[in-house]
N, C-alpha and C positions, 0 to 999 in steps of 0.2 A: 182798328185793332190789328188789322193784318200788316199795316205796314209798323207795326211796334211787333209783330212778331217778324216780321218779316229782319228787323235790324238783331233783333236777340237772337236768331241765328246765325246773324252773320258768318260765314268762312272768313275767318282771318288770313289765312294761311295763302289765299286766293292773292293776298293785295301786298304781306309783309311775312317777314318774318318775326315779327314781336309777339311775344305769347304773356296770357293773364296767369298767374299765379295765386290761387286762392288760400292763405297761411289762417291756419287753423286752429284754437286750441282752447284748453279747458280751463274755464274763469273761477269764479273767486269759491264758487258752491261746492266742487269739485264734478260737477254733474250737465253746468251750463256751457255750452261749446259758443264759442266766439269764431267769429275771420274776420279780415279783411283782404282786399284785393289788390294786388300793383303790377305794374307792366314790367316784363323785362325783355334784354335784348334778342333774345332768340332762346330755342328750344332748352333744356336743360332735366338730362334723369336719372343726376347723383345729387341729393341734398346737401350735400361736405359742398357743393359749387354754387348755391343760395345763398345769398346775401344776407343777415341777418336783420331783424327788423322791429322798428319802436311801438310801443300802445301806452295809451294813457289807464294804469292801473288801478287809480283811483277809479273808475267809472266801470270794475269788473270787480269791484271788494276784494282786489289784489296785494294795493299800495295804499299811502297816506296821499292827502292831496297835496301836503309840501312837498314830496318827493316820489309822483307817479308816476315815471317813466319805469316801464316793464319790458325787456329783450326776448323778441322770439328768436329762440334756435331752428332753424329747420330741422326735422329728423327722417321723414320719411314721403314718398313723393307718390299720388297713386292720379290718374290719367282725370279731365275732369268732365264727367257725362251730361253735365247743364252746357260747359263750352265747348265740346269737345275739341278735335283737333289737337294741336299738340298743348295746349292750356290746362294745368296741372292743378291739383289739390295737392296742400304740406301741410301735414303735423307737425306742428312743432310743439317746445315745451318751453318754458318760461322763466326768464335769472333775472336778476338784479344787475343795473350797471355795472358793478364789478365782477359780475361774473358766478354769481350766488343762485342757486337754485331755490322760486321759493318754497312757501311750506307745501302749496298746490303744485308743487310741482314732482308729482308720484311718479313719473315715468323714469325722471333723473334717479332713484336710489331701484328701481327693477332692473336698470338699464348697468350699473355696474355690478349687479349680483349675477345679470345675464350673461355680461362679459369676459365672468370669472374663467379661468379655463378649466376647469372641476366642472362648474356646471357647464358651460358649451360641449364638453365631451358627453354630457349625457344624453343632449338632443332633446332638451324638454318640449314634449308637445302638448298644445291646447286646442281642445273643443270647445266652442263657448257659443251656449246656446240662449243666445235673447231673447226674451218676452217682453213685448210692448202691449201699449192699450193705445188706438186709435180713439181720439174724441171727437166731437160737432163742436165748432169751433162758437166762441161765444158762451157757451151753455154747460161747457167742460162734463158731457155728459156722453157717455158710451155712443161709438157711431152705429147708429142701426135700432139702438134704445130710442122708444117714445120720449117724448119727452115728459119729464116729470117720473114715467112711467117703467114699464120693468119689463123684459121679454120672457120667454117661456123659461121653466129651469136648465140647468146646465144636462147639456147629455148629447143635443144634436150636432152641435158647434164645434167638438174636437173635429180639426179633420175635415169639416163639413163642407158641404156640395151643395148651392142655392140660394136666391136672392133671400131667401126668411132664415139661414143662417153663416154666409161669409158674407160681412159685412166690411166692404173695404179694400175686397180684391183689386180692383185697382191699382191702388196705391201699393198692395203688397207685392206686386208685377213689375210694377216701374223700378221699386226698389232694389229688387233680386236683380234684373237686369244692368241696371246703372252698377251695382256693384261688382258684376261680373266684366262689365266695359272697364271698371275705372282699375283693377286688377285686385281688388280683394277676394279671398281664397274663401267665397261665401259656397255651403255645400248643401246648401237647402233651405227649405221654408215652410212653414205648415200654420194651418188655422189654429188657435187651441181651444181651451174648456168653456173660458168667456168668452161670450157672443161679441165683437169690437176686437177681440185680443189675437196677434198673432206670435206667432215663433220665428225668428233668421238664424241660422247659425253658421259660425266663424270659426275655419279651420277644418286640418287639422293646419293649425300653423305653429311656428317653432319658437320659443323662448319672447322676445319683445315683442317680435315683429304681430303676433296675438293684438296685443294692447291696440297698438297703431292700428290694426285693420277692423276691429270693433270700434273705434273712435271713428275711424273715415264711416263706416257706415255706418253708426249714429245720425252723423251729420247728412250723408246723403240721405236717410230719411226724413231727418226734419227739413231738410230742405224740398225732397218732395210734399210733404204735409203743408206746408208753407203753399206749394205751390196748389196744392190742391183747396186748398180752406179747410183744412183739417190740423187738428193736435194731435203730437206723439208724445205718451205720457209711459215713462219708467217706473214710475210709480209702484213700491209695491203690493199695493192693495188699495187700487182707485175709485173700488166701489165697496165701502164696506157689506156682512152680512152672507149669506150660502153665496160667496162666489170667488171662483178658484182669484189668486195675487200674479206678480206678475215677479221673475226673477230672470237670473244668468246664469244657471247653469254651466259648473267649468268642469270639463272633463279634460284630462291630465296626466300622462305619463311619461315616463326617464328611458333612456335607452336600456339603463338595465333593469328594469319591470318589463320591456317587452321583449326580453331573451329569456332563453331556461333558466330556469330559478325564481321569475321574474313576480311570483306569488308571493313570495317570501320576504322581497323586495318591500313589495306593496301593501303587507304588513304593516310591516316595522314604521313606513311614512304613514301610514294611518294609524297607530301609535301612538307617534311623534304630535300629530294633529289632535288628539283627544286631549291632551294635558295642554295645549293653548287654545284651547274650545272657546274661550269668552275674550281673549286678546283678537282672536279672528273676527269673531260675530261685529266685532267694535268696530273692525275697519272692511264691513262688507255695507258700510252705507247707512243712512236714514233710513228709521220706519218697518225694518225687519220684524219687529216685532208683530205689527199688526196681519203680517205674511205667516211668520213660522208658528203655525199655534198649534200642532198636531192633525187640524184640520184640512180638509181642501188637498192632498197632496202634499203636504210637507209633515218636518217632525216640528216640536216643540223646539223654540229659541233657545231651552237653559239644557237639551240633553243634545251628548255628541250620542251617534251611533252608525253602524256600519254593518253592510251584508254584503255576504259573495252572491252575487247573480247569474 
């Protein structure tokens, strides 16, 4: 084993200049993150200078299988903390031979309303705060839960300090870390309510570049979980019964909500938000509902509502 870790470290950079490039992107579920890997000639950290690249789309419920070839575009390039050195991680997102964005492919219609220059002048910022649930691999059961069995109630665990309530530390260490190497604008991390569950958050970052950097470390989590024999589950309520769900929390403002006046601002787009309360809920993912029930820290799925804090 040590001379197989011994080659997976290898320094590259010692013997050549060729570096690995790991293209990245979200498959047929909208949820399921793919890559694969290719060699190229030396360093590279403008994506517009990435080559673009083939997948068989039938085998990501992309494409048909008479015509499943799917294009990656490169979009965004972040350093990569498994190879390091100069060997990069790319999101990309995903067209069709001629050039056609497909329907999974969300980042393409954010990414021209981002471009707009109305919105670039405004600087939209986002906070986005991830809740994952760590599993025992095999058994898809809370890590740190009995098996079969159930731990104390919820109360200790926010937050919490101790091998009988963070369960997982580890993994949630490496991650924070790796993401800070690879240059995601990760601004912290915390245990939460369920005992297995923790919080990462992303940002404050600006307009796309949000999307991209929550996607990269997605991935670098499941890739640490991977590595460790564990599952990273998004899932919004993985255990059902008294125990808190798991969400993303986006926190979100315009350059003119954080100047004077900028209450009044902040109004009117939460307004704006109340009268498409059920066209949002519809494209905020599977499974919300067994999340938002009034219970546990949230409101109810069917009511918009809003307070100043």
């Amino acid at each position: 084993m040590s001379l197989l870790s011994d080659l997976i470290n290898l320094n590259l950079s010692e013997s050549t200049e060729k570096i690995i490039a790991e293209y990245i992107w979200v498959g047929g579920s909208g949820m399921d993150l793919r890559s694969k890997a290719r060699t190229l000639p030396g360093p590279v950290s403008d994506p517009a200078k990435l080559p673009k690249w083939n997948y068989d789309g039938s085998s990501t419920d992309q494409a048909p299988g008479d015509d499943s070839e799917v294009i990656l575009y490169p979009q965004a390039i972040f350093k990569d903390p498994f190879r390091r050195g100069n060997n990069i991680l790319v999101i990309c997102d995903v067209y069709t031979p001629a050039g056609e964005p497909l329907p999974t492919n969300k980042r393409y219609g954010a990414a021209k309303i981002f471009s707009h220059p109305d919105v670039a002048a405004e600087e939209p910022w986002y906070g986005i705060e991830q809740e994952y649930t760590l599993l025992q691999k095999d058994v898809n059961w809370p890590l740190g839960w009995p098996l079969g069995g159930f731990p104390g109630p919820q109360g200790p665990y926010y937050c919490g300090i101790g091998a009988d309530k963070a369960y997982g530390r580890d993994i949630v260490d490496a991650h924070y870390k790796a993401c800070i190497y690879a240059g995601i604008n990760i601004s912290g991390i915390n245990g939460e309510v369920m005992p297995g569950q923790w919080e990462f958050q992303v940002g404050p970052s600006v307009g796309i570049s949000a999307g991209d950097e929550v996607w990269a470390a997605r991935y670098i989590l499941e890739r640490i979980t991977e590595i460790a024999g564990a599952i990273v589950s998004f899932d919004p309520k993985p255990i059902p019964g008294d125990w808190n769900g798991a969400g993303a929390h986006s926190n979100y403002s315009t350059k003119s909500m954080r100047e004077e006046g900028g209450y009044e601002v902040i109004k009117k787009a939460i307004e704006k938000l109340g009268l498409r309360h059920k066209e949002h809920i519809a494209a905020y993912g599977e499974g919300n509902e067994r999340r938002l029930t009034g219970r546990h820290e949230t409101a109810d799925i069917n009511t918009f509502s809003w307070v100043r804090s």
